[in-house]
N, CA, C and O atoms as a GROMACS GRO file, in nm:
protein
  408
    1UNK      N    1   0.084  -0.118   0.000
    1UNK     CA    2   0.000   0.000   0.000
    1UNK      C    3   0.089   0.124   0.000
    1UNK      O    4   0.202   0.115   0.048
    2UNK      N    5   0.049   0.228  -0.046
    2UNK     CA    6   0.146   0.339  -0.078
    2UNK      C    7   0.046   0.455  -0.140
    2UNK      O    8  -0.014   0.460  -0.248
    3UNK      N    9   0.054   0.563  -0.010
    3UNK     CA   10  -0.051   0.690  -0.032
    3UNK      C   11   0.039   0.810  -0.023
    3UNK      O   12   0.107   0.849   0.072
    4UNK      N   13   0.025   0.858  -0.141
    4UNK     CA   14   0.143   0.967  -0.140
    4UNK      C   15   0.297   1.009  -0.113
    4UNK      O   16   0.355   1.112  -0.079
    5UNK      N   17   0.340   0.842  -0.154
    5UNK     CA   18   0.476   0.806  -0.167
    5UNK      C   19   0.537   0.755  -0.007
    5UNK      O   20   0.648   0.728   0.038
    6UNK      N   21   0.407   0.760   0.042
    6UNK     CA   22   0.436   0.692   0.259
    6UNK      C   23   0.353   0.539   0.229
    6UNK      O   24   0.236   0.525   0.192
    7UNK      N   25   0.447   0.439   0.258
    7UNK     CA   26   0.440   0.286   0.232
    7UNK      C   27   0.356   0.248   0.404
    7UNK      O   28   0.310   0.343   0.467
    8UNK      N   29   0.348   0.148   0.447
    8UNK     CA   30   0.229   0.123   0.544
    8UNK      C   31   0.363   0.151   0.675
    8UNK      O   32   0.340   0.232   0.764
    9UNK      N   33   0.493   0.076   0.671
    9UNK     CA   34   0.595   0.141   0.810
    9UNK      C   35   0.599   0.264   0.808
    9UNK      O   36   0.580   0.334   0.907
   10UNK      N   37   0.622   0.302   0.700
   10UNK     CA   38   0.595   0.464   0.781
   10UNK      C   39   0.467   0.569   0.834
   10UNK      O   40   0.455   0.671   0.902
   11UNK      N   41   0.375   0.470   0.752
   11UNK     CA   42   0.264   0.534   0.881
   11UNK      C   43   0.196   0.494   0.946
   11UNK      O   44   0.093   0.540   0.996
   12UNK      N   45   0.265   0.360   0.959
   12UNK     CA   46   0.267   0.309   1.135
   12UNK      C   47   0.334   0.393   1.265
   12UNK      O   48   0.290   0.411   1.379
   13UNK      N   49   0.473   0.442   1.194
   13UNK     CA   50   0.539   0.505   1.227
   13UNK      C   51   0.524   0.694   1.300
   13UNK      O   52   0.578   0.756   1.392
   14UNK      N   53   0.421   0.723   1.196
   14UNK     CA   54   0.383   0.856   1.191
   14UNK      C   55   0.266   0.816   1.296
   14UNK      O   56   0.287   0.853   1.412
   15UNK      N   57   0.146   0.744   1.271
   15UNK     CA   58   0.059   0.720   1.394
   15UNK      C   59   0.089   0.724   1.544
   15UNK      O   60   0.020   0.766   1.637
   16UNK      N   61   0.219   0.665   1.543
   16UNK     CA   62   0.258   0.624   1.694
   16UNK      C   63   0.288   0.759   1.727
   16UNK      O   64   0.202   0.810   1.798
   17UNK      N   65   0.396   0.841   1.694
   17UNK     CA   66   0.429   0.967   1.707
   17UNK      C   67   0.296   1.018   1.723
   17UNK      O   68   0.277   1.069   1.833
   18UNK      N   69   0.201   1.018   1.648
   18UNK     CA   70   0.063   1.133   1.631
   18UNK      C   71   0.029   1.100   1.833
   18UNK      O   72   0.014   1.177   1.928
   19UNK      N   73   0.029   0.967   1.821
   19UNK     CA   74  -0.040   0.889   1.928
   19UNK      C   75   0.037   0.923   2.072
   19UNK      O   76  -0.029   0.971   2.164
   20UNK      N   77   0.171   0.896   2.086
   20UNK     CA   78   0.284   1.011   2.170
   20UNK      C   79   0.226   1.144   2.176
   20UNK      O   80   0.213   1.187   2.291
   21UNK      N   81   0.190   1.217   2.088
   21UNK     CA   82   0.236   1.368   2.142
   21UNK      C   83   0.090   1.470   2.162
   21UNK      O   84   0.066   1.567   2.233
   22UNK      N   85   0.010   1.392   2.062
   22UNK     CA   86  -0.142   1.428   2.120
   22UNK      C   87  -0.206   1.346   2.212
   22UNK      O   88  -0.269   1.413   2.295
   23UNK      N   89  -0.213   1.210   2.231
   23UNK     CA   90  -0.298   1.129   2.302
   23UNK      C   91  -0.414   1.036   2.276
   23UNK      O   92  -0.471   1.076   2.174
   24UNK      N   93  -0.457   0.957   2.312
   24UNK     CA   94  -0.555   0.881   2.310
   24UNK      C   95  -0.667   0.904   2.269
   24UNK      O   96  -0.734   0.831   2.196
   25UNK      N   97  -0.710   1.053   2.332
   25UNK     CA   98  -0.824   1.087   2.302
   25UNK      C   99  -0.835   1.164   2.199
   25UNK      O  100  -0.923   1.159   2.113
   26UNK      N  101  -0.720   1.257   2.209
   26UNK     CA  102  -0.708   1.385   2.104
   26UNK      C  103  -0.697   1.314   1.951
   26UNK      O  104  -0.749   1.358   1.848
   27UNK      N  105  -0.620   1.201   1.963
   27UNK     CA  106  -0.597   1.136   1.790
   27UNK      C  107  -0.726   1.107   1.740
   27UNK      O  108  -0.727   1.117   1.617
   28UNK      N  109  -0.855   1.068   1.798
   28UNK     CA  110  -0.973   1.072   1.717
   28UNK      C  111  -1.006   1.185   1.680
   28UNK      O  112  -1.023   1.177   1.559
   29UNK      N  113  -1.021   1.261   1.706
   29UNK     CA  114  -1.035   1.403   1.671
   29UNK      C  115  -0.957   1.458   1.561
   29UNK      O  116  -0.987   1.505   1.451
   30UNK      N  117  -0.860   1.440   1.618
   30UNK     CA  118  -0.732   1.477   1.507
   30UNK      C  119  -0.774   1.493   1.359
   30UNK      O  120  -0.767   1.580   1.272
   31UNK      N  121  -0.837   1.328   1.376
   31UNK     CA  122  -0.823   1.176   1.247
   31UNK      C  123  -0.919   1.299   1.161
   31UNK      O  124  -0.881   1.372   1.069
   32UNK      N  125  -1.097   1.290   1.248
   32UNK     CA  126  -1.152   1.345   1.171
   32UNK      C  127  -1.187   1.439   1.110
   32UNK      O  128  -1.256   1.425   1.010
   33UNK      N  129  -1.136   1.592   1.167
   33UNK     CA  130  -1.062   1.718   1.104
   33UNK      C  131  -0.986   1.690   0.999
   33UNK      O  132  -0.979   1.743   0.888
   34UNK      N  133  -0.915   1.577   1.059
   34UNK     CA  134  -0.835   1.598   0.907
   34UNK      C  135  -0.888   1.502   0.753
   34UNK      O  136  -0.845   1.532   0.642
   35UNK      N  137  -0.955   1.424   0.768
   35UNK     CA  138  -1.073   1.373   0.682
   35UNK      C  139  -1.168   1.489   0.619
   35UNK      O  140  -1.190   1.513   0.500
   36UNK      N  141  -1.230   1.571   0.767
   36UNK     CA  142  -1.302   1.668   0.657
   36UNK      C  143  -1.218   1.787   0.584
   36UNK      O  144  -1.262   1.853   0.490
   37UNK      N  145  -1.096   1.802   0.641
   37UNK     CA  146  -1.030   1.909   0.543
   37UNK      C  147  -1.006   1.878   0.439
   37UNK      O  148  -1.005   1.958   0.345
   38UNK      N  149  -0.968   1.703   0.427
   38UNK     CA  150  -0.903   1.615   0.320
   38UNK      C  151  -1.032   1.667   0.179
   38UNK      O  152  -1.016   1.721   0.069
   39UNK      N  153  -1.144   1.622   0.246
   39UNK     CA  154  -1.270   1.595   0.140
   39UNK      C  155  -1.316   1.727   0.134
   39UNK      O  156  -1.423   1.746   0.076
   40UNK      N  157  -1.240   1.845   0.194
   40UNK     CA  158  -1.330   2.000   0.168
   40UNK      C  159  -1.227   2.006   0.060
   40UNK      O  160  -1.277   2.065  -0.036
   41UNK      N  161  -1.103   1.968   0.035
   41UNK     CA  162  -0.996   2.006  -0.051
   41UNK      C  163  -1.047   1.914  -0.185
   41UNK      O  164  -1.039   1.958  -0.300
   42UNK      N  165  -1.095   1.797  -0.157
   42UNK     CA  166  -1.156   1.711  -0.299
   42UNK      C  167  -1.279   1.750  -0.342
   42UNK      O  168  -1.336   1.692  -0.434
   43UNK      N  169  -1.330   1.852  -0.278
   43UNK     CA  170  -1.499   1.894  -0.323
   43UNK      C  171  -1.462   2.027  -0.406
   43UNK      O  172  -1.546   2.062  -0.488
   44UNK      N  173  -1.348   2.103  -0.393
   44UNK     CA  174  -1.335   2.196  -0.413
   44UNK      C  175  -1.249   2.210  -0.537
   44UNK      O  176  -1.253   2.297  -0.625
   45UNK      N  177  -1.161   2.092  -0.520
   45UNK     CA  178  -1.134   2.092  -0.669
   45UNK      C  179  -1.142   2.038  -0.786
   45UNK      O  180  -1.081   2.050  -0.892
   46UNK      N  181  -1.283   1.940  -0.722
   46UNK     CA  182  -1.374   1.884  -0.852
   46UNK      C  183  -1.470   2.019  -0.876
   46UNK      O  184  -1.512   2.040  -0.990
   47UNK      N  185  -1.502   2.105  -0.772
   47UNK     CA  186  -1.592   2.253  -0.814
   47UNK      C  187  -1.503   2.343  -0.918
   47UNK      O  188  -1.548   2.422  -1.002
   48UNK      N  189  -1.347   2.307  -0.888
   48UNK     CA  190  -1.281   2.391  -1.041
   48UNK      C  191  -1.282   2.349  -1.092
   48UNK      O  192  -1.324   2.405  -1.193
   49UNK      N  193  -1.251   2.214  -1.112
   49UNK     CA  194  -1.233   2.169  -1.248
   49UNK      C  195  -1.350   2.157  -1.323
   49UNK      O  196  -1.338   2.163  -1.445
   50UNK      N  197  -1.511   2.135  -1.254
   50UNK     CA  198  -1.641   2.154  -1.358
   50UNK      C  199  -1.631   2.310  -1.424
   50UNK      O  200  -1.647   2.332  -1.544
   51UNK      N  201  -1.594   2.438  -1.298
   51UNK     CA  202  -1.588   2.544  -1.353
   51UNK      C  203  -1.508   2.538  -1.493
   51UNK      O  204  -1.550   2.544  -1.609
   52UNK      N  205  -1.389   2.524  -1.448
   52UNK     CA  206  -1.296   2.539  -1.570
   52UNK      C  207  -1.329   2.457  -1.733
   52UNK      O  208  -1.321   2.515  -1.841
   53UNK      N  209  -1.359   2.339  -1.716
   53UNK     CA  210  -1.472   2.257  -1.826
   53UNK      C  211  -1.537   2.326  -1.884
   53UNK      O  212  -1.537   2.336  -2.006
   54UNK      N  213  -1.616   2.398  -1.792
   54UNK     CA  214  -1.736   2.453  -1.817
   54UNK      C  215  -1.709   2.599  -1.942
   54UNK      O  216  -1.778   2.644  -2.033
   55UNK      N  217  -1.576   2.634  -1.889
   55UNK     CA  218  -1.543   2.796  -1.921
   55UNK      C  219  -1.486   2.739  -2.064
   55UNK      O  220  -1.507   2.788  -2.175
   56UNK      N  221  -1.399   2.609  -2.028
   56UNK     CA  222  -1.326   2.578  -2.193
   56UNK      C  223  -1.405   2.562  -2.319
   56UNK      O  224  -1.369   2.592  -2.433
   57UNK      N  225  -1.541   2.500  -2.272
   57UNK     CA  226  -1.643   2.454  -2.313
   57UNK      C  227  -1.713   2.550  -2.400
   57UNK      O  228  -1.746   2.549  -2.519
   58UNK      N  229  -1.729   2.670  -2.264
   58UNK     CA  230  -1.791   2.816  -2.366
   58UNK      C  231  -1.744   2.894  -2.460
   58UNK      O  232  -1.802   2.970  -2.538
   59UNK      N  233  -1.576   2.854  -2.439
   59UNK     CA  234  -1.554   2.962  -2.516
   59UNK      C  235  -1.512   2.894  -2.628
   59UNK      O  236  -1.540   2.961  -2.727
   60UNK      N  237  -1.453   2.783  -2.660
   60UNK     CA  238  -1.508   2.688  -2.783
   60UNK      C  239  -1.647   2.701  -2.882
   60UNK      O  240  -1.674   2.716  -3.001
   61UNK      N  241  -1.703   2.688  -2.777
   61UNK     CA  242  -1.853   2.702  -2.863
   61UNK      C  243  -1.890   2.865  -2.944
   61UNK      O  244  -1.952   2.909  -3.041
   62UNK      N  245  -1.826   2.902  -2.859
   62UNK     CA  246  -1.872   3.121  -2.851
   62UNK      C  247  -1.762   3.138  -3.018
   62UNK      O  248  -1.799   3.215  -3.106
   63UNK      N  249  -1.635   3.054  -3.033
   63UNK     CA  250  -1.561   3.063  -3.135
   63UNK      C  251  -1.601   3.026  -3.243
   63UNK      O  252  -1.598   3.091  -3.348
   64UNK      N  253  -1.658   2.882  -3.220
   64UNK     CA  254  -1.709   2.807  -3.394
   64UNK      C  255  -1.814   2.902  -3.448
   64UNK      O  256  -1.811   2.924  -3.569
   65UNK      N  257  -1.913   2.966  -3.367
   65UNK     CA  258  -2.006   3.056  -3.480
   65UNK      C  259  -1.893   3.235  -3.534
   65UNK      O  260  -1.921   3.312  -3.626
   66UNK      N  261  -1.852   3.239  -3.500
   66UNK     CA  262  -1.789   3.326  -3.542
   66UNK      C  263  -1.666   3.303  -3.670
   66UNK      O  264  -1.643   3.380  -3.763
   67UNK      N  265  -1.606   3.188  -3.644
   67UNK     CA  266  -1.538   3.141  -3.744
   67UNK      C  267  -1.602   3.064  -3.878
   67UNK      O  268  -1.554   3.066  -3.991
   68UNK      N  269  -1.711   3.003  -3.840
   68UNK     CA  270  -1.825   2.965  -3.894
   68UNK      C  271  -1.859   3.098  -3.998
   68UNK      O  272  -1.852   3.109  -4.120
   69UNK      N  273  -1.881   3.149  -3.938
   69UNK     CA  274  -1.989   3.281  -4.024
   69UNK      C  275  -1.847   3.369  -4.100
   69UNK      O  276  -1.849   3.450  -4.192
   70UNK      N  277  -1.760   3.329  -4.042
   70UNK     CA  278  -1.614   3.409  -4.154
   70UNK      C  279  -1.592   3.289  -4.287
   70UNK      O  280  -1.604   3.318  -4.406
   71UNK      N  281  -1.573   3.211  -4.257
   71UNK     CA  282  -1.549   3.062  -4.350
   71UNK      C  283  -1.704   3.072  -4.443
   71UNK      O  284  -1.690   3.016  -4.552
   72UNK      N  285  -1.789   3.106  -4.431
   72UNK     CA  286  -1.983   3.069  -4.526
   72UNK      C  287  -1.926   3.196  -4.600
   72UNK      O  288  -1.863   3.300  -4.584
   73UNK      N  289  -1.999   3.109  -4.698
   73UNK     CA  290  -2.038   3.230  -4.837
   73UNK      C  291  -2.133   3.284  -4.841
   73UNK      O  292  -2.235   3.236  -4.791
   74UNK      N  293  -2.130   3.406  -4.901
   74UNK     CA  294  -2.262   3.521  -4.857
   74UNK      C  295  -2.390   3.425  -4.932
   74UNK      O  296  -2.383   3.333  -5.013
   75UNK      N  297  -2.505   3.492  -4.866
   75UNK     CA  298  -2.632   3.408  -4.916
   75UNK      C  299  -2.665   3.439  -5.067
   75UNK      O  300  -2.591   3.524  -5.117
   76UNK      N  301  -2.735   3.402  -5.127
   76UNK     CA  302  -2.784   3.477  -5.269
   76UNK      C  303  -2.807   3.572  -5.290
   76UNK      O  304  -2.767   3.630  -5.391
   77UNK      N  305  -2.902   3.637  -5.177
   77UNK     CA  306  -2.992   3.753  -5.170
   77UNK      C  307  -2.864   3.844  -5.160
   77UNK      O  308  -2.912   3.917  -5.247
   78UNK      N  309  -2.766   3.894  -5.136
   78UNK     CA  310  -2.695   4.007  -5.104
   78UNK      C  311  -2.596   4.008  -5.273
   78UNK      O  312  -2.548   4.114  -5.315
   79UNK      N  313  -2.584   3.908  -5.330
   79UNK     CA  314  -2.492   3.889  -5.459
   79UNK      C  315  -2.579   3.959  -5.559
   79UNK      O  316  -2.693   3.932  -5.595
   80UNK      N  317  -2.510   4.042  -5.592
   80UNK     CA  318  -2.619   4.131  -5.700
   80UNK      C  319  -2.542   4.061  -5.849
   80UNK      O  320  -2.422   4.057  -5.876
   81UNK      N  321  -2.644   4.018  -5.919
   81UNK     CA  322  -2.613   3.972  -6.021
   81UNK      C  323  -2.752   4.033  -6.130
   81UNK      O  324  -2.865   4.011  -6.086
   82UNK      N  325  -2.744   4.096  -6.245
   82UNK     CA  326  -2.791   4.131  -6.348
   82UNK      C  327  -2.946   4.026  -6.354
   82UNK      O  328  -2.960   3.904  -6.352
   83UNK      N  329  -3.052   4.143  -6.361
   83UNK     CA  330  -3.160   4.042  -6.414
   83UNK      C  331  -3.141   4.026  -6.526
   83UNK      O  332  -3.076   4.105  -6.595
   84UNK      N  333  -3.210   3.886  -6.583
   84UNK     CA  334  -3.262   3.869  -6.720
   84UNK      C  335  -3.427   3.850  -6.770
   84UNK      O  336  -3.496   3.748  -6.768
   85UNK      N  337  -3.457   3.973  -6.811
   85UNK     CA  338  -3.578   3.987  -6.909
   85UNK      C  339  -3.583   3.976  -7.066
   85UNK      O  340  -3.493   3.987  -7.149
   86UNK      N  341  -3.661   3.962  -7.074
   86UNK     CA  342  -3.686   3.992  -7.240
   86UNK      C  343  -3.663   4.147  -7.309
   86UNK      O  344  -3.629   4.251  -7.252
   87UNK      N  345  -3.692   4.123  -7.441
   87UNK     CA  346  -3.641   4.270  -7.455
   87UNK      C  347  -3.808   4.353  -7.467
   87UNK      O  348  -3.816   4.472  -7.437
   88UNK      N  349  -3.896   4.299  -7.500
   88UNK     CA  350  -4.029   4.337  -7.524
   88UNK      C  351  -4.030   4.407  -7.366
   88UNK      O  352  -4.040   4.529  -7.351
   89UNK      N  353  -4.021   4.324  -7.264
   89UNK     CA  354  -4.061   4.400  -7.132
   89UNK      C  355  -3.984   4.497  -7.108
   89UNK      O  356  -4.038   4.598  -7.064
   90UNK      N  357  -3.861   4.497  -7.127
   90UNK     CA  358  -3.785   4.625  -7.085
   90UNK      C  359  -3.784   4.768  -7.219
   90UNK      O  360  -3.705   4.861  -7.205
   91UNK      N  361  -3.866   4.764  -7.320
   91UNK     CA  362  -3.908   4.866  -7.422
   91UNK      C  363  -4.006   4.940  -7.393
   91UNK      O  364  -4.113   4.895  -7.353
   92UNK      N  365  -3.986   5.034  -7.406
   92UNK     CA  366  -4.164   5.137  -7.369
   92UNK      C  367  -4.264   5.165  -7.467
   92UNK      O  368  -4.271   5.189  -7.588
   93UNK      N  369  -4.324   5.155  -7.389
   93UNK     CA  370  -4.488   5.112  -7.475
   93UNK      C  371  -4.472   5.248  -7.606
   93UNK      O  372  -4.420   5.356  -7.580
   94UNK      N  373  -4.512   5.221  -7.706
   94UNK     CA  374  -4.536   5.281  -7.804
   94UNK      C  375  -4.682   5.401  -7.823
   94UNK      O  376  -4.794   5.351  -7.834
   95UNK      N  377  -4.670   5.504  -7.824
   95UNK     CA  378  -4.761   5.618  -7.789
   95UNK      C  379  -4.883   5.580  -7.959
   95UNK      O  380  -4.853   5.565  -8.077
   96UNK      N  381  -4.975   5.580  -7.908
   96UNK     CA  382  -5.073   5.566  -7.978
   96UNK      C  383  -5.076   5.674  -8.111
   96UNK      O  384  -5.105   5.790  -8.081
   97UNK      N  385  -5.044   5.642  -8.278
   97UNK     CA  386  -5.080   5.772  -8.352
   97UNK      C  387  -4.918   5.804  -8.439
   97UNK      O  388  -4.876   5.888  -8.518
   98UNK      N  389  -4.844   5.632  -8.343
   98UNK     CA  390  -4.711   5.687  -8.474
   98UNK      C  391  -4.646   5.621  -8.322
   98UNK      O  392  -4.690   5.630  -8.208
   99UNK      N  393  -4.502   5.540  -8.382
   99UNK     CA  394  -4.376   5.514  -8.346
   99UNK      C  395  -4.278   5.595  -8.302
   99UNK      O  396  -4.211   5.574  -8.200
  100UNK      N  397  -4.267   5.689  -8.376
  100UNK     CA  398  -4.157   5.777  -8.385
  100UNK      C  399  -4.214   5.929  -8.292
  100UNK      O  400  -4.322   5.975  -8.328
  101UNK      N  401  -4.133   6.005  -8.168
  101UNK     CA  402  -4.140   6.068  -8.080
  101UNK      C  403  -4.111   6.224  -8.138
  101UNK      O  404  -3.988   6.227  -8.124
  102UNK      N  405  -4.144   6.344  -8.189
  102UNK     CA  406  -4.068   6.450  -8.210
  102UNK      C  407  -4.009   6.511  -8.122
  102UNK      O  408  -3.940   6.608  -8.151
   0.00000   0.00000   0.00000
């Protein structure tokens, strides 16, 4: 067994000492302070790391429509390209009494 590079003699070792210099009673106590600091320190930095996920996450997403919309080709509607009519529709009507205008 091996928790943070301390194999099981040495914290047999470290217990006895704990057990020497605080006491009998005080080492339960000790134990479980230091359990909940242990698990306030593992709650807290699974709470960054969702934050941080979370932030990599957004700003990924916040990028592809912007790069997205630089990379697309303009729609049809804005490409001005020349109508095609006939030539009858685009001629003006002829004045009743003669062709020709003075």
């Amino acid at each position: 067994m091996n928790v943070f590079g301390i194999g099981l003699p040495e914290m047999a070792v470290i217990a006895a000492i704990g057990l020497l210099v605080f006491g009998p009673k005080r080492l339960p106590e000790l134990g479980k302070t230091l359990g909940r600091t242990l698990r306030g320190f593992q709650s807290a930095s699974q709470e960054f790391e969702k934050e941080f996920r979370t932030a990599i996450s957004a700003e990924g997403t916040a990028a592809e429509p912007a790069e997205a919309a630089a990379a697309a080709p303009l729609p049809p509607a804005s490409v001005s390209s020349p109508e095609v009519t006939s030539p009858s529709a685009t001629a003006p009507a002829e004045a009743p009494g003669g062709g020709e205008h003075a």
